[in-house]
N, CA, C and O atoms as a CHARMM CRD file, in Angstrom:
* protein
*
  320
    1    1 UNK  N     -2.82200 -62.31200   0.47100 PROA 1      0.00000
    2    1 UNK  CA    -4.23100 -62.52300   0.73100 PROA 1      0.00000
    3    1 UNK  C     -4.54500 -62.23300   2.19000 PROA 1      0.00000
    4    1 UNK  O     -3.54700 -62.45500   2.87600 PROA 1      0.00000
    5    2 UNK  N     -5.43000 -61.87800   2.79300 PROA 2      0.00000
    6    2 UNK  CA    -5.91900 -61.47400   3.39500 PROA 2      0.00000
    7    2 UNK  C     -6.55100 -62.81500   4.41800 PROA 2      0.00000
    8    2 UNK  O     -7.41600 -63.47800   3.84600 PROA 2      0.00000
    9    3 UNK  N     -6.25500 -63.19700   5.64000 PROA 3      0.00000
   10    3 UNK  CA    -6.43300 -64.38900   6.27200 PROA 3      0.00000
   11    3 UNK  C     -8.02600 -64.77000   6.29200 PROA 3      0.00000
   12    3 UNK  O     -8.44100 -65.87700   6.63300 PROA 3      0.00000
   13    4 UNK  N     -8.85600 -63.67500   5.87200 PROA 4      0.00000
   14    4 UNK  CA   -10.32400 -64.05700   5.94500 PROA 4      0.00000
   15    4 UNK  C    -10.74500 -64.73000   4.59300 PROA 4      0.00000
   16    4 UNK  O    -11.52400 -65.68300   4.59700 PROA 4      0.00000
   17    5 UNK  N    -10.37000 -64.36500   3.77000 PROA 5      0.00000
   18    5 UNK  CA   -10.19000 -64.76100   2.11700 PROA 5      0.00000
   19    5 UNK  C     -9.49100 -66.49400   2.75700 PROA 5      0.00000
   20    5 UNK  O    -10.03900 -67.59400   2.68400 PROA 5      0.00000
   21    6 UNK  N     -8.58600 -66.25100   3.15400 PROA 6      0.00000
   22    6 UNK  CA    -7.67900 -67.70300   3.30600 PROA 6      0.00000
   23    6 UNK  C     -8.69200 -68.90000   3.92400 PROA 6      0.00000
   24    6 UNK  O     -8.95500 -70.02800   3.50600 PROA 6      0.00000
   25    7 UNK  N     -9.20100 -68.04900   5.26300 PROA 7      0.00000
   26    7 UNK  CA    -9.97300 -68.87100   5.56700 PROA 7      0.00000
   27    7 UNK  C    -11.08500 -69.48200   5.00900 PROA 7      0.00000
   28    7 UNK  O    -11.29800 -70.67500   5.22600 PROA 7      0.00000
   29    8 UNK  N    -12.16200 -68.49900   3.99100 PROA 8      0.00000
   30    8 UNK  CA   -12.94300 -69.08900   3.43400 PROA 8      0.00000
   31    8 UNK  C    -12.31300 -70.23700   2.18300 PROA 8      0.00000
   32    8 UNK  O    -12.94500 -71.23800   1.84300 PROA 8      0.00000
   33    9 UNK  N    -11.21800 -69.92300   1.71900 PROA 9      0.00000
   34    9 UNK  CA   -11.19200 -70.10600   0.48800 PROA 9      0.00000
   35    9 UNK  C    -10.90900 -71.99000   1.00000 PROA 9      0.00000
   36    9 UNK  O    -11.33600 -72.94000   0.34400 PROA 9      0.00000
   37   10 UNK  N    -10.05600 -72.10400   2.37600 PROA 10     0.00000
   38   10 UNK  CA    -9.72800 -73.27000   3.24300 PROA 10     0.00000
   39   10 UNK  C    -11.37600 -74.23600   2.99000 PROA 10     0.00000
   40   10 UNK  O    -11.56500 -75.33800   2.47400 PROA 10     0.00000
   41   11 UNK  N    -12.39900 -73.18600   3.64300 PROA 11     0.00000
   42   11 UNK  CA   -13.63400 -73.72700   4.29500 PROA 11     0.00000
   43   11 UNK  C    -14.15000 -74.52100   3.03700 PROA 11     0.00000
   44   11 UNK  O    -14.44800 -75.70900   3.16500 PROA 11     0.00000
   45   12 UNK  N    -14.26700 -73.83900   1.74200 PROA 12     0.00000
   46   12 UNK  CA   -14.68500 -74.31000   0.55100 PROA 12     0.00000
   47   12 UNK  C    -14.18900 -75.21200  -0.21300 PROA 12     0.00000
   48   12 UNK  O    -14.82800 -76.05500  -0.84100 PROA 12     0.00000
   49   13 UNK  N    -12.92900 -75.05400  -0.18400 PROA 13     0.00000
   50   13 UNK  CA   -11.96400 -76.33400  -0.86800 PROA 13     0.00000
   51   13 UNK  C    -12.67400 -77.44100  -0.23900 PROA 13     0.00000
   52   13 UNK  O    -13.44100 -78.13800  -0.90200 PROA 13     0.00000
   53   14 UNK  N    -12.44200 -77.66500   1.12800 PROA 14     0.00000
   54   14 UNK  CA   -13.42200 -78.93800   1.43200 PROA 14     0.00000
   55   14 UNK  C    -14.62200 -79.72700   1.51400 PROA 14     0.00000
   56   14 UNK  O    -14.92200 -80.79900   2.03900 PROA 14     0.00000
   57   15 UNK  N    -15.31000 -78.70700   0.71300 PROA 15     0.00000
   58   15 UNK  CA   -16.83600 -78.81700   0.26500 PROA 15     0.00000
   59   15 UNK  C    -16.31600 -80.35500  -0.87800 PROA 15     0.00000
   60   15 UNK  O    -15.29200 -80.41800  -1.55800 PROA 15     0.00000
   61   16 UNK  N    -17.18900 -81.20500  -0.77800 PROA 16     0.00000
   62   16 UNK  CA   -17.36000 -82.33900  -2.13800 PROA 16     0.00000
   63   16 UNK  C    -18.13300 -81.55000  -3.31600 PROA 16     0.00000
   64   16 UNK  O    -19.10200 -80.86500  -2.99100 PROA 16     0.00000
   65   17 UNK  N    -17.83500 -81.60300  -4.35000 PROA 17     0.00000
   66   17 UNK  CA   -18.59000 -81.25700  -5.26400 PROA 17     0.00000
   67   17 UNK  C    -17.68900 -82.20500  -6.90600 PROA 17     0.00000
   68   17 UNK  O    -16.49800 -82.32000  -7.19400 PROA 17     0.00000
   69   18 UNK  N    -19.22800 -82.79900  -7.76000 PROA 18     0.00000
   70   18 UNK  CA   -19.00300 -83.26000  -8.81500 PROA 18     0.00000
   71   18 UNK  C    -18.54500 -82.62800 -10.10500 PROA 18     0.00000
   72   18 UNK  O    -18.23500 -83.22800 -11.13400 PROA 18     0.00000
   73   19 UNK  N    -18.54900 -81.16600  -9.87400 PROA 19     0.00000
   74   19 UNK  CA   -18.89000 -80.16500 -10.69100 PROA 19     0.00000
   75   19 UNK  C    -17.18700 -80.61400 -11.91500 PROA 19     0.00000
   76   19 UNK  O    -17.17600 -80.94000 -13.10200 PROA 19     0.00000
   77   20 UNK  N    -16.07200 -80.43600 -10.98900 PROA 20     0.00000
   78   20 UNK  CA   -14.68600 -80.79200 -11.68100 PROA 20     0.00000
   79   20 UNK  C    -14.91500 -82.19700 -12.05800 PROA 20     0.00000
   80   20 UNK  O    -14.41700 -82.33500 -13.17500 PROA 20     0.00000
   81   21 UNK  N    -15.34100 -83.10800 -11.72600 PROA 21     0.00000
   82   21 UNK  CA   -15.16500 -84.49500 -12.22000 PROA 21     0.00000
   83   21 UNK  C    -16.01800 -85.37800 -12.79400 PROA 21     0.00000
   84   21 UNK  O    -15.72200 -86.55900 -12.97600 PROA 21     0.00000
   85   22 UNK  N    -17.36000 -84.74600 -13.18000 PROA 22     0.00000
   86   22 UNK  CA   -18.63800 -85.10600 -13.97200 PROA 22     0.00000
   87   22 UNK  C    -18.81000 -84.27500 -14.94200 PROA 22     0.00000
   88   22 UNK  O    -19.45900 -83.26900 -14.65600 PROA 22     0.00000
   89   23 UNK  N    -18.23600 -84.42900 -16.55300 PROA 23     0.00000
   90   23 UNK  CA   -18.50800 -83.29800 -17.48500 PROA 23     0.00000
   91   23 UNK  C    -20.22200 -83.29300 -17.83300 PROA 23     0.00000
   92   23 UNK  O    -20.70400 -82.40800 -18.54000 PROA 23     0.00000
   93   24 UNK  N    -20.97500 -84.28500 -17.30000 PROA 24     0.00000
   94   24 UNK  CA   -22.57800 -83.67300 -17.46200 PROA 24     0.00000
   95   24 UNK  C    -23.07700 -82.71800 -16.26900 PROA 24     0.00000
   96   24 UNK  O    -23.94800 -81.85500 -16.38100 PROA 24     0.00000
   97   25 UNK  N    -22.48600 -82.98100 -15.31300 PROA 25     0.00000
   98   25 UNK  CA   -23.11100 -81.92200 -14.01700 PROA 25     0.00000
   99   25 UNK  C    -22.23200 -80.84000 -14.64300 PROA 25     0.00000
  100   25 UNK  O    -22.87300 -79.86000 -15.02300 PROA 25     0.00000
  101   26 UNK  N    -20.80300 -80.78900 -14.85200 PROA 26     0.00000
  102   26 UNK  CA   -20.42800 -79.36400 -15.09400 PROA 26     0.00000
  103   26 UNK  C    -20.56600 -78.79700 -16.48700 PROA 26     0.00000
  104   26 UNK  O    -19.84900 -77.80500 -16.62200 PROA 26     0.00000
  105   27 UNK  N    -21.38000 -79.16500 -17.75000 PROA 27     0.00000
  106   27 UNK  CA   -21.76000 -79.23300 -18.63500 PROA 27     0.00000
  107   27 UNK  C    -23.64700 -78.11000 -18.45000 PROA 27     0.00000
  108   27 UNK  O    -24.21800 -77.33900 -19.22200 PROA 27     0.00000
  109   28 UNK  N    -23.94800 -78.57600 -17.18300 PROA 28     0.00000
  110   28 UNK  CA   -25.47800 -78.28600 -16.86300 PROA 28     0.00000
  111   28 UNK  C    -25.62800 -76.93000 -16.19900 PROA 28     0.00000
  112   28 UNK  O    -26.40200 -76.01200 -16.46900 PROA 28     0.00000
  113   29 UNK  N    -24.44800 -77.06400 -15.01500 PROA 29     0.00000
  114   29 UNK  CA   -23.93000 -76.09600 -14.03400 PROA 29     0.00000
  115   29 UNK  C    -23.29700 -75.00700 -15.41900 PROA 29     0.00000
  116   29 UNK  O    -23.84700 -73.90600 -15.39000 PROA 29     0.00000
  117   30 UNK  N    -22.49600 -75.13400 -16.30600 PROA 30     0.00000
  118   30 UNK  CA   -22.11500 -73.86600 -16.62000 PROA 30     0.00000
  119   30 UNK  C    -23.29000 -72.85700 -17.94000 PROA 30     0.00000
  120   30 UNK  O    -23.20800 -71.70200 -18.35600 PROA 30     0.00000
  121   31 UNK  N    -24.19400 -73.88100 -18.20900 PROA 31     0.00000
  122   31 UNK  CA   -25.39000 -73.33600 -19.02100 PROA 31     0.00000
  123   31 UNK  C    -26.14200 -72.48700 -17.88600 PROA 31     0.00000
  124   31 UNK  O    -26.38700 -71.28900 -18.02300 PROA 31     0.00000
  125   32 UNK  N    -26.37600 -73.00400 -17.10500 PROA 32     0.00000
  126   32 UNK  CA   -27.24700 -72.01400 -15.97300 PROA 32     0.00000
  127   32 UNK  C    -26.25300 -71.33000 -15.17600 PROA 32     0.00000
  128   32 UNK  O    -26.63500 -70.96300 -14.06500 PROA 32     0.00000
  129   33 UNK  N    -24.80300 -71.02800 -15.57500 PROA 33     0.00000
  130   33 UNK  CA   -24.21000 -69.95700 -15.03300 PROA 33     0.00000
  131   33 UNK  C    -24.14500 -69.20000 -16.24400 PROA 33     0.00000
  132   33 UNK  O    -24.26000 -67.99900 -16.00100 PROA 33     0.00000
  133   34 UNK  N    -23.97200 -69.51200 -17.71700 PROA 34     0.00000
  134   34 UNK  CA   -24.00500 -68.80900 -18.71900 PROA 34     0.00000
  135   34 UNK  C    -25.22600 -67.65300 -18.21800 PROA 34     0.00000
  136   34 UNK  O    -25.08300 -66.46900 -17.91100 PROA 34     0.00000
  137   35 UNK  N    -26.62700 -68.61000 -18.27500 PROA 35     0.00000
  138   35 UNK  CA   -27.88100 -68.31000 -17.93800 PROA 35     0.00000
  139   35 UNK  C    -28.37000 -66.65000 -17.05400 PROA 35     0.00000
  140   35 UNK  O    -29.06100 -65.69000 -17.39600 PROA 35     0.00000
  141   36 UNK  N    -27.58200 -66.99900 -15.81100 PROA 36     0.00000
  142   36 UNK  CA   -27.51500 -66.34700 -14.86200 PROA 36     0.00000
  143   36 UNK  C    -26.54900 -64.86700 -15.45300 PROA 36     0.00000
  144   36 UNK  O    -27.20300 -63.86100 -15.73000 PROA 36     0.00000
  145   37 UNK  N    -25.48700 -64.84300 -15.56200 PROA 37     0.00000
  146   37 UNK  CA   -24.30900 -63.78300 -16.02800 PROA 37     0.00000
  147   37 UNK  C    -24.90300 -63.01200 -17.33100 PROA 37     0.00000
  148   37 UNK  O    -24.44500 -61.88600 -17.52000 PROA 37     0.00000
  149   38 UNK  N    -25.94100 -63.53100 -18.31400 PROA 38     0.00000
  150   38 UNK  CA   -26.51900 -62.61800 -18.99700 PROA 38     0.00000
  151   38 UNK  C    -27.53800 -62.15600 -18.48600 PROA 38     0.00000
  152   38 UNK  O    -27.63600 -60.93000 -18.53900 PROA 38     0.00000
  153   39 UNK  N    -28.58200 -62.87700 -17.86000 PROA 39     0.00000
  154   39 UNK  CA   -29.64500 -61.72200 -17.12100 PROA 39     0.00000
  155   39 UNK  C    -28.91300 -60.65200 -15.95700 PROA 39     0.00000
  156   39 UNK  O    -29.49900 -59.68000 -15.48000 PROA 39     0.00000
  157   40 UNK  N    -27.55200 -61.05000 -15.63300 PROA 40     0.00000
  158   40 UNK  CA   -26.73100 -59.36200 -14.72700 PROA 40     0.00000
  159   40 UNK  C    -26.21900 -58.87100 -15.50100 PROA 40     0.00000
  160   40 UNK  O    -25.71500 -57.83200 -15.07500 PROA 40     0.00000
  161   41 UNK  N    -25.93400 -59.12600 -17.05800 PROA 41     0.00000
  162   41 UNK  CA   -25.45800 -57.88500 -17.99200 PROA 41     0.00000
  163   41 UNK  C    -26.47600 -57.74600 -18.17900 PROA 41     0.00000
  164   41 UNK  O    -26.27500 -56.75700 -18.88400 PROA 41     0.00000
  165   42 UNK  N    -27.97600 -57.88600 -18.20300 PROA 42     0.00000
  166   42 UNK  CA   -28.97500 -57.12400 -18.82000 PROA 42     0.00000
  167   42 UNK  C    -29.10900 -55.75400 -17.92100 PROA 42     0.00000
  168   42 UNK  O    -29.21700 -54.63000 -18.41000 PROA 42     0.00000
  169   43 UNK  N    -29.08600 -55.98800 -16.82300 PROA 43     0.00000
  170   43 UNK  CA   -29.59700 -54.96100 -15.66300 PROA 43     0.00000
  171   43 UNK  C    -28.12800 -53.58000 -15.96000 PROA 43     0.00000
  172   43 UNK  O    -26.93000 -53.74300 -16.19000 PROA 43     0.00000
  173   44 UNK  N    -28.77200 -52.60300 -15.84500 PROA 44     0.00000
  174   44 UNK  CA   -27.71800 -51.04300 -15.88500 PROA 44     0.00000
  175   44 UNK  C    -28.45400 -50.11700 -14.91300 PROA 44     0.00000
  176   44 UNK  O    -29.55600 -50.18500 -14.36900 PROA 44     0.00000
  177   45 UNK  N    -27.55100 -49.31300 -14.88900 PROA 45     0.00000
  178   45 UNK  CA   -27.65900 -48.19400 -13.65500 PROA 45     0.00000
  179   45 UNK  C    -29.37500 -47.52400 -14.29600 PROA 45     0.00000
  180   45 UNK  O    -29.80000 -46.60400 -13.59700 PROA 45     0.00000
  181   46 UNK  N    -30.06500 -47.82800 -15.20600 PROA 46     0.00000
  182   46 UNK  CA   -31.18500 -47.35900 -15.47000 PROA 46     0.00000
  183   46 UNK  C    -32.46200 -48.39400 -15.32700 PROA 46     0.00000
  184   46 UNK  O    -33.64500 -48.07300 -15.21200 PROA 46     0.00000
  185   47 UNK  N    -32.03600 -49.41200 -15.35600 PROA 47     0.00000
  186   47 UNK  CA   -32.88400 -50.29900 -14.93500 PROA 47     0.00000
  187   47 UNK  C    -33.88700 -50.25100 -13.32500 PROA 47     0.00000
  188   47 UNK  O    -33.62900 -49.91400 -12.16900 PROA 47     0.00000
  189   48 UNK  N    -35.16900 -50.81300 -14.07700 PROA 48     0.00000
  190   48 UNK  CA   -36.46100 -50.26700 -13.36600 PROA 48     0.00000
  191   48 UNK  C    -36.33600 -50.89900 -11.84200 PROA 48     0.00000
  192   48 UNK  O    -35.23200 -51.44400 -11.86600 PROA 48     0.00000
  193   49 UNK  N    -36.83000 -51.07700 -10.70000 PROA 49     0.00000
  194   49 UNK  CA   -37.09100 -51.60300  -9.73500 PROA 49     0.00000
  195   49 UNK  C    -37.49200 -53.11400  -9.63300 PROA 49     0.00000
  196   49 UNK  O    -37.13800 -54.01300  -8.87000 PROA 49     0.00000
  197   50 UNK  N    -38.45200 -53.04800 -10.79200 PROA 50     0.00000
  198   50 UNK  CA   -39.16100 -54.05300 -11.33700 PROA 50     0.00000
  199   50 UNK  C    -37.99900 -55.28200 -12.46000 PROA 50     0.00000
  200   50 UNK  O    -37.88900 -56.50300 -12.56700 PROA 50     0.00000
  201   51 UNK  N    -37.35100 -54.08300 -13.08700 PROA 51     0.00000
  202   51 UNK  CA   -36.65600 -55.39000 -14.10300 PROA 51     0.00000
  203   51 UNK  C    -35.27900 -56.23000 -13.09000 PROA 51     0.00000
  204   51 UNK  O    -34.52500 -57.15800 -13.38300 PROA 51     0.00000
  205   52 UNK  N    -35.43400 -55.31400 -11.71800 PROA 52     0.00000
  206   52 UNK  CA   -34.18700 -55.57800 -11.04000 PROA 52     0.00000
  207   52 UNK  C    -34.87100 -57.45000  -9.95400 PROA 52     0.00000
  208   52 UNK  O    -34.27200 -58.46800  -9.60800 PROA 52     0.00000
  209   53 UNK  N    -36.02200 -57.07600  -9.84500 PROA 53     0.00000
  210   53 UNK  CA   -36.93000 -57.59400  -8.81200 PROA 53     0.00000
  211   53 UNK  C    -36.79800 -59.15500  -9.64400 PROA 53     0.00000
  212   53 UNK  O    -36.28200 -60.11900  -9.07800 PROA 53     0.00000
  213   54 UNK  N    -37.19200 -59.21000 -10.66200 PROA 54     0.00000
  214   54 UNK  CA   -37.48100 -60.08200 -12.04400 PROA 54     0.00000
  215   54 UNK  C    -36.23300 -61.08900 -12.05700 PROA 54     0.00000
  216   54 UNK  O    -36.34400 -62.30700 -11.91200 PROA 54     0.00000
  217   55 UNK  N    -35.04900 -60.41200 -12.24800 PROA 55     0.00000
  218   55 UNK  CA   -33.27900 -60.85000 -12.30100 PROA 55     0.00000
  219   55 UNK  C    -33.40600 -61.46500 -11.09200 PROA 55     0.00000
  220   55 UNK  O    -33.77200 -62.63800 -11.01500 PROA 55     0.00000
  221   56 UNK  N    -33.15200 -60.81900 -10.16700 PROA 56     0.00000
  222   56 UNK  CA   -33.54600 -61.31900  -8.84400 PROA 56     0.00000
  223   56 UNK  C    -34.07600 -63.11200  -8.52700 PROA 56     0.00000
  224   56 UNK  O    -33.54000 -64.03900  -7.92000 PROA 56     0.00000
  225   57 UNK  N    -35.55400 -62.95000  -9.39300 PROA 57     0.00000
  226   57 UNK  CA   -36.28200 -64.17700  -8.60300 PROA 57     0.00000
  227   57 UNK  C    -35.63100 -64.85500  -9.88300 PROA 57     0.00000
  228   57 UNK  O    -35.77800 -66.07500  -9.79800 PROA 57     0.00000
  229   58 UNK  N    -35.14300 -64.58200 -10.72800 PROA 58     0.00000
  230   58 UNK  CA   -34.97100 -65.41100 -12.03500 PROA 58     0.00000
  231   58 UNK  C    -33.50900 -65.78300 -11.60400 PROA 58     0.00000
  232   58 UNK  O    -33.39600 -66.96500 -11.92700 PROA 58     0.00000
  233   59 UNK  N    -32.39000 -65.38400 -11.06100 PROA 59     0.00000
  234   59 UNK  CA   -31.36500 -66.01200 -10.47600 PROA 59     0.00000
  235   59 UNK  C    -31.55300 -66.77600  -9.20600 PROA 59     0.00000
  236   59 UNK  O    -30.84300 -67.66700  -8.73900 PROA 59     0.00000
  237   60 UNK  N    -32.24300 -66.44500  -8.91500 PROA 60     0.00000
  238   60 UNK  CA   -32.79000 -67.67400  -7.54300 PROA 60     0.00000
  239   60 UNK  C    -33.38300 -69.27300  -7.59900 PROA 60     0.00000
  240   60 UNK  O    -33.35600 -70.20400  -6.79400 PROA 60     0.00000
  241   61 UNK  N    -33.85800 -69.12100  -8.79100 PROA 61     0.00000
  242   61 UNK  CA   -34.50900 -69.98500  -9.84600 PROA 61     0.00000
  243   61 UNK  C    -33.08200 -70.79200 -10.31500 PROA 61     0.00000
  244   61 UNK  O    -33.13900 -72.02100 -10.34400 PROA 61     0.00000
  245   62 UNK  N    -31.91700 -70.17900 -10.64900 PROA 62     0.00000
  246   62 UNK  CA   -31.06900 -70.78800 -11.43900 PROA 62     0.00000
  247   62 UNK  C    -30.42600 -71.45700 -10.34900 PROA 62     0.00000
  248   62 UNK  O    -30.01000 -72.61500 -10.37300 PROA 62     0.00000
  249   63 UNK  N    -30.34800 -70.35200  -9.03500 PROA 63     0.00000
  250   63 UNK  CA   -29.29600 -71.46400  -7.74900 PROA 63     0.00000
  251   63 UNK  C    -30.27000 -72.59800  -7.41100 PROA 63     0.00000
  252   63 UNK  O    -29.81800 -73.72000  -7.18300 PROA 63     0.00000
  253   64 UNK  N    -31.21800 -72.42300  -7.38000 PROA 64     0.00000
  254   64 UNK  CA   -31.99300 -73.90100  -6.90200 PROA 64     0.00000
  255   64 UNK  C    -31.80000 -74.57000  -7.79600 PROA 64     0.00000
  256   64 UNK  O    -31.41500 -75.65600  -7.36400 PROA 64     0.00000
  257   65 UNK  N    -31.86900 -74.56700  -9.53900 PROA 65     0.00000
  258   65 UNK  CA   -31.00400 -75.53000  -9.99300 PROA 65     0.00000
  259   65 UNK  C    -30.35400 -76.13300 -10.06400 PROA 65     0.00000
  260   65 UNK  O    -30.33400 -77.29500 -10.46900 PROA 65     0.00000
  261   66 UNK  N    -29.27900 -75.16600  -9.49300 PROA 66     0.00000
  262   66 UNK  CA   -27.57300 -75.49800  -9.56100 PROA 66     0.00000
  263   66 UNK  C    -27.67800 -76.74500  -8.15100 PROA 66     0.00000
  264   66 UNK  O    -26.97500 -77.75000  -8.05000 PROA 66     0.00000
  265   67 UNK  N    -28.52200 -76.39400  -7.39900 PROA 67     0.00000
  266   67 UNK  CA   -28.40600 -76.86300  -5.88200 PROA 67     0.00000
  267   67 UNK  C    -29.01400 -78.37700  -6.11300 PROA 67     0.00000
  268   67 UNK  O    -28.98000 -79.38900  -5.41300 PROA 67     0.00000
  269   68 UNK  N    -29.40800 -78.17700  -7.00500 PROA 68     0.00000
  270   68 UNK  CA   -30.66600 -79.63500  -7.26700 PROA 68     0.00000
  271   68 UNK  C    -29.24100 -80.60000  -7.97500 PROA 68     0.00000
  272   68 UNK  O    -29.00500 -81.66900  -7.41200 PROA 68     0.00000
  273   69 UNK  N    -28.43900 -80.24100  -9.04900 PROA 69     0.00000
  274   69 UNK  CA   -27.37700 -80.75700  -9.59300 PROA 69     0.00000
  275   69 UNK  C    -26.32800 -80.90000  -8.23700 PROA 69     0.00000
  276   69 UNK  O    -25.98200 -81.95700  -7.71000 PROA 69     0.00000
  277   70 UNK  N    -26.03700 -79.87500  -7.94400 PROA 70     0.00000
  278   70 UNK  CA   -24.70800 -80.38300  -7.36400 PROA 70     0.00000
  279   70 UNK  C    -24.94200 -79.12100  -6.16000 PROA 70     0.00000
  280   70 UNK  O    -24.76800 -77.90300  -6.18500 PROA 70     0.00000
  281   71 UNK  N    -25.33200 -79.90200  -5.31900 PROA 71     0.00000
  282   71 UNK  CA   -25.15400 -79.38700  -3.88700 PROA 71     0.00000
  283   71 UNK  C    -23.64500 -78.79800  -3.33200 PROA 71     0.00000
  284   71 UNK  O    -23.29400 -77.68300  -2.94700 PROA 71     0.00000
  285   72 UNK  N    -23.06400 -79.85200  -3.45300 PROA 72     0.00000
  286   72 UNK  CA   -21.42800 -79.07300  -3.21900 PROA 72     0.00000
  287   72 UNK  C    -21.16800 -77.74700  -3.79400 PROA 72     0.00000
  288   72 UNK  O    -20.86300 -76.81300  -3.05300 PROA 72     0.00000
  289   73 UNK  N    -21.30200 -77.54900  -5.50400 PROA 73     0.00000
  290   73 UNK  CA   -21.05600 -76.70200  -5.63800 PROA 73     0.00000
  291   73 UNK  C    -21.87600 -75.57600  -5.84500 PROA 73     0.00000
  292   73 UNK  O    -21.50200 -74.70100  -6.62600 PROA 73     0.00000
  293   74 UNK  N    -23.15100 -75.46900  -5.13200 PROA 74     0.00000
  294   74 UNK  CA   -24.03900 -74.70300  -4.64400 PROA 74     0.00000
  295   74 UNK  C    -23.50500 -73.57700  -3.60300 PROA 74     0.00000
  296   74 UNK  O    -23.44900 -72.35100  -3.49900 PROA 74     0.00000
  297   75 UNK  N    -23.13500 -74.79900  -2.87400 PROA 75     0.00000
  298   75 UNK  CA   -22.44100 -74.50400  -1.39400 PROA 75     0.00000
  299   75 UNK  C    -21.10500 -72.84400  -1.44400 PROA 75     0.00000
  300   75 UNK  O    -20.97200 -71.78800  -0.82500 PROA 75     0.00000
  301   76 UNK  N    -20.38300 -73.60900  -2.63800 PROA 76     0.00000
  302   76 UNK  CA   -19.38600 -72.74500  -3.02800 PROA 76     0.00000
  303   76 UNK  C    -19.51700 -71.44300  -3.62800 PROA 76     0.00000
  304   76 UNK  O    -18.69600 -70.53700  -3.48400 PROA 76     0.00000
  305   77 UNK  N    -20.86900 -71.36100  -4.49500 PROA 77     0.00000
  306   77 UNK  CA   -20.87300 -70.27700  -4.97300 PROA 77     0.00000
  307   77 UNK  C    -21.93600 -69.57400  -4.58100 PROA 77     0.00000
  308   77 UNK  O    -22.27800 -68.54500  -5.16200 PROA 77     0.00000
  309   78 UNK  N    -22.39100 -69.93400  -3.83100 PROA 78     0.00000
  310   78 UNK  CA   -23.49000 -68.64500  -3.28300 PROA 78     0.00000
  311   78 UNK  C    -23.67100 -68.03700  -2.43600 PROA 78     0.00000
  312   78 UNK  O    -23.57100 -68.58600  -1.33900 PROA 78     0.00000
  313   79 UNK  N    -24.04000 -66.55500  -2.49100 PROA 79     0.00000
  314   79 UNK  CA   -23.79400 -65.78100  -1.95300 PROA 79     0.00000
  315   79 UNK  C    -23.78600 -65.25900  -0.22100 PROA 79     0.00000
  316   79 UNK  O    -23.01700 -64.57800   0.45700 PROA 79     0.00000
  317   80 UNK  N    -25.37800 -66.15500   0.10200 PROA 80     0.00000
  318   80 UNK  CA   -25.82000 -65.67600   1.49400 PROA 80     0.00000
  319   80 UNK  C    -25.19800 -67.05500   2.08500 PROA 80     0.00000
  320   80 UNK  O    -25.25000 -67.28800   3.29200 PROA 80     0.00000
């Protein structure tokens, strides 16, 4: 692995999150990751500007969910 990988992967482990030890938060969390992973198989190399724009605010929608459940593991999986 690569020491930048190491390091993040360090930074995140120490995040708190309920997600492993509450089967209703991680029960909630993996419907709105189900959620999320089919609106990015919808999108293909032909997809409009617009249907991309849509996915977009509609996965943003799902991390503020996720963030509203479980902040920790908000923390962990997102992107910016």
């Amino acid at each position: 692995m690569r020491n930048e990988y190491k390091a993040w992967l360090e930074d995140k482990e120490s995040i708190d999150s309920s997600y492993k030890t509450c089967k209703e938060t991680k029960s909630q969390i993996d419907e709105l990751l189900r959620e999320n992973s089919s609106l990015q198989a919808s999108l293909g190399k032909e997809s409009t500007k617009h249907e991309r724009l849509i996915v977009e605010e509609k996965t943003n929608d799902l991390m503020l969910k996720i963030k509203q459940i479980d902040e920790g593991f908000y923390e962990i999986i997102k992107v910016n």
